[in-house]
Structures are given as C-alpha cells and as structure tokens.
MIZAGU-809353 format. One record per atom (N, C-alpha, C, CB): x, y, z; atom name; residue in three letters; chain. Coordinates in steps of 0.02 Angstrom, whole numbers, m for minus. Glycine has a CB too. Example, Ala and Ser with C-alpha at 12.3 -4.5 7.8 and 13.67 -1.06 7.14 Angstrom:
2
R       X       Y       Z  at   aa  ch
R     660    m284     390   N  ala   A
R     615    m225     390  CA  ala   A
R     660    m165     390   C  ala   A
R     565    m224     452  CB  ala   A
R     642    m112     354   N  ser   A
R     684     m53     357  CA  ser   A
R     645       2     394   C  ser   A
R     704     m30     286  CB  ser   A
This chain:
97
R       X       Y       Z  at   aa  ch
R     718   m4518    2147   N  unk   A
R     664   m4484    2112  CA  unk   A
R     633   m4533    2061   C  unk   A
R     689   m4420    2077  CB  unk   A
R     561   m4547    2072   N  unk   A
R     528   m4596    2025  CA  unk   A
R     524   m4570    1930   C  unk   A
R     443   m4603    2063  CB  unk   A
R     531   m4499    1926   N  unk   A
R     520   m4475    1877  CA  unk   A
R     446   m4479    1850   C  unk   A
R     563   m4499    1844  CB  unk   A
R     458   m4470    1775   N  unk   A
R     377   m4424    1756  CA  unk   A
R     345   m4503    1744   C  unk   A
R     372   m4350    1661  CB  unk   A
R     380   m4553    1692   N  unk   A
R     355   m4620    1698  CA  unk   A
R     331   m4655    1757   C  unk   A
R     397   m4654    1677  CB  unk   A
R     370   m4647    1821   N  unk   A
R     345   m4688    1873  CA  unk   A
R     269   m4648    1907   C  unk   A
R     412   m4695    1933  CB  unk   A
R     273   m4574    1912   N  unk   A
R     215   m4544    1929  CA  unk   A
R     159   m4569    1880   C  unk   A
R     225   m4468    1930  CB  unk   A
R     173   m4553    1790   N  unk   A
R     113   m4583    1758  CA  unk   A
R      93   m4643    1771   C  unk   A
R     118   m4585    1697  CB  unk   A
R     139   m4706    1783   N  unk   A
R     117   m4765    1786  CA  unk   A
R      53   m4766    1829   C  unk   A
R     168   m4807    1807  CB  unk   A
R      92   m4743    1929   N  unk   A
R      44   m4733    1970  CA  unk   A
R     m29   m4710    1939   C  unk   A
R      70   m4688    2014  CB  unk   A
R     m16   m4660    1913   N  unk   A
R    m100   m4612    1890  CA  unk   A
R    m129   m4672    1834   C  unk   A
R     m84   m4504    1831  CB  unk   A
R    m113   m4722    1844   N  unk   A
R    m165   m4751    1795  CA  unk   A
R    m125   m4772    1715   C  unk   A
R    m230   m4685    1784  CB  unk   A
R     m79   m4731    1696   N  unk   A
R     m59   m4712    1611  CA  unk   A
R     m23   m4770    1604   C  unk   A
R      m7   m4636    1588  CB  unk   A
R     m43   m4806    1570   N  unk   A
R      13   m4881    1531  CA  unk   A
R     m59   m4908    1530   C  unk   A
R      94   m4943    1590  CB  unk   A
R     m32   m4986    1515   N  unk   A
R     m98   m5028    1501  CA  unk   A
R    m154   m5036    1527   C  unk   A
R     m91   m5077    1501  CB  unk   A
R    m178   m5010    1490   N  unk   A
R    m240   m4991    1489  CA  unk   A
R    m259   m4930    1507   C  unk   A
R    m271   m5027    1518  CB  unk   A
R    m225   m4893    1509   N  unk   A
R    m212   m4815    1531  CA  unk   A
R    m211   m4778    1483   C  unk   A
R    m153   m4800    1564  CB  unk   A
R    m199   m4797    1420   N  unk   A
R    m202   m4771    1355  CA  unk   A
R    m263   m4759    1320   C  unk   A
R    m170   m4806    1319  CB  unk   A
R    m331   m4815    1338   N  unk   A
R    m370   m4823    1326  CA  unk   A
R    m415   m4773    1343   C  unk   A
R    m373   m4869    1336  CB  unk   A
R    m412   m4754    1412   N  unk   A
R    m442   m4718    1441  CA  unk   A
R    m416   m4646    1424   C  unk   A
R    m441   m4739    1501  CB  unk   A
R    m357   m4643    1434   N  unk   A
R    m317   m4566    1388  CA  unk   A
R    m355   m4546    1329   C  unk   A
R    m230   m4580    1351  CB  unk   A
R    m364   m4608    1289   N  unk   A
R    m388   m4593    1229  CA  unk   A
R    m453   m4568    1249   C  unk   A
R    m386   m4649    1180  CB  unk   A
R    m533   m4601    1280   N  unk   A
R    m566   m4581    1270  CA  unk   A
R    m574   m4512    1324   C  unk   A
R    m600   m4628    1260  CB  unk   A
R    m532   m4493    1368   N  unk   A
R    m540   m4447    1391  CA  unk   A
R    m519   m4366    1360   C  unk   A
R    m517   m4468    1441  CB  unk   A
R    m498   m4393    1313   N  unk   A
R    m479   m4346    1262  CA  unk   A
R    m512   m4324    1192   C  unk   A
R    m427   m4366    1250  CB  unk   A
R    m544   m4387    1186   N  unk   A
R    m633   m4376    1141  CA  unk   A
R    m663   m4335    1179   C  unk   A
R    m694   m4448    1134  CB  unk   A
R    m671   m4356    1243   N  unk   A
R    m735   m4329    1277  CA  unk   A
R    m717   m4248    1272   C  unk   A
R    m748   m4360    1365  CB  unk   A
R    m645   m4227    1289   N  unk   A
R    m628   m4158    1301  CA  unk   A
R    m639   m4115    1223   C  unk   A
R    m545   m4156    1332  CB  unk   A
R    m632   m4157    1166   N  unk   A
R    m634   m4137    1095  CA  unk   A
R    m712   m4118    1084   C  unk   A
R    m607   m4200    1043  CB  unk   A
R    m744   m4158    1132   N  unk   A
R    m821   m4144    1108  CA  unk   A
R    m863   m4114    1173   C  unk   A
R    m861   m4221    1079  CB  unk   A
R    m843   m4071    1229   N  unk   A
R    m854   m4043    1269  CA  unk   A
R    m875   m3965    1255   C  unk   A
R    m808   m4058    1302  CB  unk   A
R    m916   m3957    1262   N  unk   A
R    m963   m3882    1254  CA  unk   A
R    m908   m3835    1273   C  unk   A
R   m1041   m3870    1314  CB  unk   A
R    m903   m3793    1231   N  unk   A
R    m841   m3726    1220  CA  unk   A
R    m850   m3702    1319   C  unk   A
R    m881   m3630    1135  CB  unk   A
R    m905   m3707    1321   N  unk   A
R    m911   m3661    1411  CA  unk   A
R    m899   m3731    1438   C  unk   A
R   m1008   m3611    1448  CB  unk   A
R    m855   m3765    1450   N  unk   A
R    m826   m3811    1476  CA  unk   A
R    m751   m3791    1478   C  unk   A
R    m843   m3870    1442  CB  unk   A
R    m741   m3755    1442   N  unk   A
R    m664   m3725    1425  CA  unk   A
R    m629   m3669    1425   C  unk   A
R    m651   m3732    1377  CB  unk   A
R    m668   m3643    1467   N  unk   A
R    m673   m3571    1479  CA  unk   A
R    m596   m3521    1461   C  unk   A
R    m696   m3566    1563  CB  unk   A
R    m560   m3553    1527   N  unk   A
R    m490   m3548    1524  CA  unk   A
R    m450   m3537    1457   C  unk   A
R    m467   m3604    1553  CB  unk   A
R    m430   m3597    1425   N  unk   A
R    m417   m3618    1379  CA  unk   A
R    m446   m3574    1312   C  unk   A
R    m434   m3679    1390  CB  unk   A
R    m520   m3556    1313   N  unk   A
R    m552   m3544    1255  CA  unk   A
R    m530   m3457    1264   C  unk   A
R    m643   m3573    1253  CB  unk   A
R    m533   m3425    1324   N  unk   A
R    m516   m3351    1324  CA  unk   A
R    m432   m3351    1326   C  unk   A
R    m553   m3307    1395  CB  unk   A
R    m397   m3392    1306   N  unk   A
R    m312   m3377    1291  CA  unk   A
R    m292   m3389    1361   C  unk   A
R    m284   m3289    1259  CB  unk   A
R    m309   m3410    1416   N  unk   A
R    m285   m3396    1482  CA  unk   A
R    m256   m3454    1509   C  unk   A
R    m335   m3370    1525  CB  unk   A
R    m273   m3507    1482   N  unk   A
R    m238   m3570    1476  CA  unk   A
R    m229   m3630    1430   C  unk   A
R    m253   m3592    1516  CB  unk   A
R    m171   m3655    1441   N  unk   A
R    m167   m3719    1383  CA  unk   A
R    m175   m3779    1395   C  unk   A
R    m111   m3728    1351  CB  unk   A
R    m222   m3820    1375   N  unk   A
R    m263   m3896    1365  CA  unk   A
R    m200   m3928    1347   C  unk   A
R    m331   m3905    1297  CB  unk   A
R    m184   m3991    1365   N  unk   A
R    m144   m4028    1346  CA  unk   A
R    m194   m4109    1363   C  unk   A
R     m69   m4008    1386  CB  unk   A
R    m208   m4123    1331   N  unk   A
R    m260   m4188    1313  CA  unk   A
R    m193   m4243    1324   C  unk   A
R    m304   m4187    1211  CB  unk   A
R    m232   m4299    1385   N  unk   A
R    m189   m4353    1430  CA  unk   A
R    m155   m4387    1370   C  unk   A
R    m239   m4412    1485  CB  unk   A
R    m170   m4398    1308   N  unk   A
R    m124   m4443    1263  CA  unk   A
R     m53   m4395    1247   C  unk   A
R    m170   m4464    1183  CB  unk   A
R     m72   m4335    1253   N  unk   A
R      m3   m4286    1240  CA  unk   A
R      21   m4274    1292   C  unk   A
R      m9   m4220    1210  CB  unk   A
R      22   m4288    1342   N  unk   A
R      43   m4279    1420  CA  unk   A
R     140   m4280    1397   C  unk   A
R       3   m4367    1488  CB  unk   A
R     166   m4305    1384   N  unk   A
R     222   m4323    1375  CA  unk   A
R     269   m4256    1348   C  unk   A
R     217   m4382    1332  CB  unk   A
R     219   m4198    1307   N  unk   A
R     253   m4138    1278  CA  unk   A
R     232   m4096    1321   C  unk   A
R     240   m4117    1208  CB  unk   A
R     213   m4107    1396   N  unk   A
R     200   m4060    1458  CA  unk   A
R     270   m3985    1443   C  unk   A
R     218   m4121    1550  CB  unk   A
R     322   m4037    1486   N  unk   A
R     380   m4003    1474  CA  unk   A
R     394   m3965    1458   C  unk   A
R     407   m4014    1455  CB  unk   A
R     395   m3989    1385   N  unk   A
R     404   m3934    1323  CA  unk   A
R     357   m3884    1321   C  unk   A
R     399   m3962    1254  CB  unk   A
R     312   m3873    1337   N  unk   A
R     272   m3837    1339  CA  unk   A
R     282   m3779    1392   C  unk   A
R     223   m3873    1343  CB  unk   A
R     289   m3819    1442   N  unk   A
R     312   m3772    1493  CA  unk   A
R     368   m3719    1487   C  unk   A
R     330   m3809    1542  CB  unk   A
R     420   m3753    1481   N  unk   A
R     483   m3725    1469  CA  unk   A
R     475   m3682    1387   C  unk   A
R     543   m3794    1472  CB  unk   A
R     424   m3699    1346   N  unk   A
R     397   m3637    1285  CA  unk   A
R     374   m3565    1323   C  unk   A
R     316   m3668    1235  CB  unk   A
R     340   m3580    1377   N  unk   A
R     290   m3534    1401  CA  unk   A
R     337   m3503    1455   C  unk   A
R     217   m3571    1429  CB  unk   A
R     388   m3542    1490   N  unk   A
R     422   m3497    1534  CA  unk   A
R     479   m3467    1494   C  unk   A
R     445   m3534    1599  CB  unk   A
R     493   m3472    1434   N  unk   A
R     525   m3423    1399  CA  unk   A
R     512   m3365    1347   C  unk   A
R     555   m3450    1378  CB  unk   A
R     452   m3374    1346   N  unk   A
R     398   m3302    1333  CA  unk   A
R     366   m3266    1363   C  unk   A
R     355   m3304    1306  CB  unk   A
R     371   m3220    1418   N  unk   A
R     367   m3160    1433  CA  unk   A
R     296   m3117    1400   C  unk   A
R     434   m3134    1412  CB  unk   A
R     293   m3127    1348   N  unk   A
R     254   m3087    1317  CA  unk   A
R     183   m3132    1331   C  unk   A
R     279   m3072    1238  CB  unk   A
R     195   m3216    1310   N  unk   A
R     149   m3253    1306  CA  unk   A
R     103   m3277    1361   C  unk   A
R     171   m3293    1280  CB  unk   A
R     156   m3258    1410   N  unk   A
R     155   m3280    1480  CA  unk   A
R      92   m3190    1508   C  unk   A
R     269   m3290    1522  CB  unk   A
R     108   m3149    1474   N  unk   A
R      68   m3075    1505  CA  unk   A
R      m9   m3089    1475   C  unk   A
R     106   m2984    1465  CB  unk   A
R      m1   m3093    1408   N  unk   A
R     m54   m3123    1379  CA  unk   A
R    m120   m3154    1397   C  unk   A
R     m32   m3156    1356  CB  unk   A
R     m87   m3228    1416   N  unk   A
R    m118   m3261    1472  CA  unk   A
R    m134   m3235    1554   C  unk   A
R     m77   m3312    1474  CB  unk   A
R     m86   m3191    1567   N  unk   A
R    m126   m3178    1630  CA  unk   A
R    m169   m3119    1618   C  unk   A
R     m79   m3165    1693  CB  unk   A
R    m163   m3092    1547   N  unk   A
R    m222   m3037    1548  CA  unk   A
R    m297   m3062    1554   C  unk   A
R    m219   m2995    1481  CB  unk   A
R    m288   m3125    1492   N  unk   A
R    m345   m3159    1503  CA  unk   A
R    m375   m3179    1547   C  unk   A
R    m346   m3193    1485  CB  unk   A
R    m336   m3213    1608   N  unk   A
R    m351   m3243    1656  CA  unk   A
R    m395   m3198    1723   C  unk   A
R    m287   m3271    1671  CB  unk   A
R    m374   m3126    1685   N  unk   A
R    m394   m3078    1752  CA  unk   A
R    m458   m3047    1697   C  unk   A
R    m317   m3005    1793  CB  unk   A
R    m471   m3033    1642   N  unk   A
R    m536   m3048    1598  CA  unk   A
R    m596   m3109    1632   C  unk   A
R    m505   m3079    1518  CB  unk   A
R    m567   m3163    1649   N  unk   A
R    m623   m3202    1669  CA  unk   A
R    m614   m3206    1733   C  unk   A
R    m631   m3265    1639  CB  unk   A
R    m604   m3151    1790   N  unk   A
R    m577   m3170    1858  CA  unk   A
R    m658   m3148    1899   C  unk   A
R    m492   m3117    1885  CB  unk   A
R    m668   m3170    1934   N  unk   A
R    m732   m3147    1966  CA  unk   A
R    m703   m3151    2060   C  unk   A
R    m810   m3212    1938  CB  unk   A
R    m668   m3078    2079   N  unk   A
R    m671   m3069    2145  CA  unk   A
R    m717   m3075    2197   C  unk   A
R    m658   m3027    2149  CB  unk   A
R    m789   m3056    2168   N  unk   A
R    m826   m3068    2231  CA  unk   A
R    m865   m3122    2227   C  unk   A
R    m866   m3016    2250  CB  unk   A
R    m852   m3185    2183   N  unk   A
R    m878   m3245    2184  CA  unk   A
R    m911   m3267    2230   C  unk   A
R    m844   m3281    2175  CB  unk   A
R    m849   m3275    2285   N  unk   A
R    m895   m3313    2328  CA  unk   A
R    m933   m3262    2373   C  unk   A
R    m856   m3367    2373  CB  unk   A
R    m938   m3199    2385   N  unk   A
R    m995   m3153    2411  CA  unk   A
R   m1050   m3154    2347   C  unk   A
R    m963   m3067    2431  CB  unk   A
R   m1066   m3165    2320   N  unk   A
R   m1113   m3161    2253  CA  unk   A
R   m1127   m3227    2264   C  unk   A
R   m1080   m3141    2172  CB  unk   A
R   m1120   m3298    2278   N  unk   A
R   m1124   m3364    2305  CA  unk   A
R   m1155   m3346    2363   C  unk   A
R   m1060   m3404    2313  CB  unk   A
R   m1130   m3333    2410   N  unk   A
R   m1167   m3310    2476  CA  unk   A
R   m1253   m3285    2478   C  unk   A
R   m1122   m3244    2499  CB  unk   A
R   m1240   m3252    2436   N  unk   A
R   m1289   m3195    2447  CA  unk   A
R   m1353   m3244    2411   C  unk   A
R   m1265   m3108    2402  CB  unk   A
R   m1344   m3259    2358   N  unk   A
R   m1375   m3318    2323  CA  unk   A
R   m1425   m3372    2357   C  unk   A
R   m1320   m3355    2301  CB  unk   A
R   m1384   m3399    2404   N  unk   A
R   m1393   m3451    2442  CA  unk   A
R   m1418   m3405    2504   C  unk   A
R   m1325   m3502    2450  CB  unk   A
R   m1424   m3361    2536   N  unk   A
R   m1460   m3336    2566  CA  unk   A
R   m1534   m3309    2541   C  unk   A
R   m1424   m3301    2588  CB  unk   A
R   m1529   m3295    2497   N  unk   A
R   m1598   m3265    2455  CA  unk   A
R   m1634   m3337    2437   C  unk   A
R   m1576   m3211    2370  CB  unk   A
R   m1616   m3390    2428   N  unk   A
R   m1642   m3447    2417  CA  unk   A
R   m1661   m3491    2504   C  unk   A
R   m1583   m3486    2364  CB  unk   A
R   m1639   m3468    2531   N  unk   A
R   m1676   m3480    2623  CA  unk   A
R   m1703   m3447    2654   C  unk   A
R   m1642   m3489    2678  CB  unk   A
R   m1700   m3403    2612   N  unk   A
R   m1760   m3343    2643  CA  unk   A
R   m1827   m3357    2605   C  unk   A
R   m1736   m3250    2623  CB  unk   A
C-alpha cells in the first residue's frame, strides 16, 4: 500500500505542489459564496489542498457524530433537485424548437 504520501506525491503535492495548493486555496477563499453551495448550506465540508493532511481527522470527527452526520444530510436533500435532469431536458428542447 503506497499510502496517503505516495498518492499525494502522484497528484502533484510536494515540490512545487505546495505552490499551487497554496494558490488554489486563495482562489477557493475568494470564490463567489454560489460557488459553494454545498459547503455554504451545512451539507458539506471544504478542506482547502494545503490542509489536505487533517482529511482523516475529519472524517473519523464526522463518522462519529450521528447527529452531525443527519444535519448534513438534511441539508444536502434542502439543495437536492430530483428532476434536474428532466427540467435540463425540457430546456434544451424549448431552445430547438
């Protein structure tokens, strides 16, 4: 097993990988709130590539709260849109007609 270091290396993360962590993590700091939808309605958690390393922990926070974990999927079904892609469809038909 390569572990979490050998996968980051692959993805780019070490030298000069930091650099880019970093500014990809400006960019996410200064990204229009409706860029964040998820995140901004409680339904998910942002972890910005320079913090990548407290994944884990995070995880294993969230799979031992129950409560935090309902929370989030309430949210998640708050911003859920079932007939998306029929509402897409229909869209794109009214625009070829």
């Amino acid at each position: 097993m390569r572990g979490f270091a050998g996968e980051a290396a692959e993805a780019g993360v070490g030298v000069g990988g930091a650099e880019r962590a970093v500014e990809r993590d400006r960019q996410l700091r200064e990204a229009a709130d409706g860029e964040r939808p998820f995140e901004l309605a409680g339904g998910a958690v942002l972890i910005p590539e320079s913090e990548v390393g407290r994944a884990p922990e995070l995880i294993r926070s969230l799979l031992d709260d129950p409560r935090r974990l309902a929370q989030m999927s309430d949210a998640m079904l708050r911003l859920a849109r079932p007939a998306a892609a029929d509402e897409i469809a229909e869209e794109l038909i009214a625009l070829a007609a």
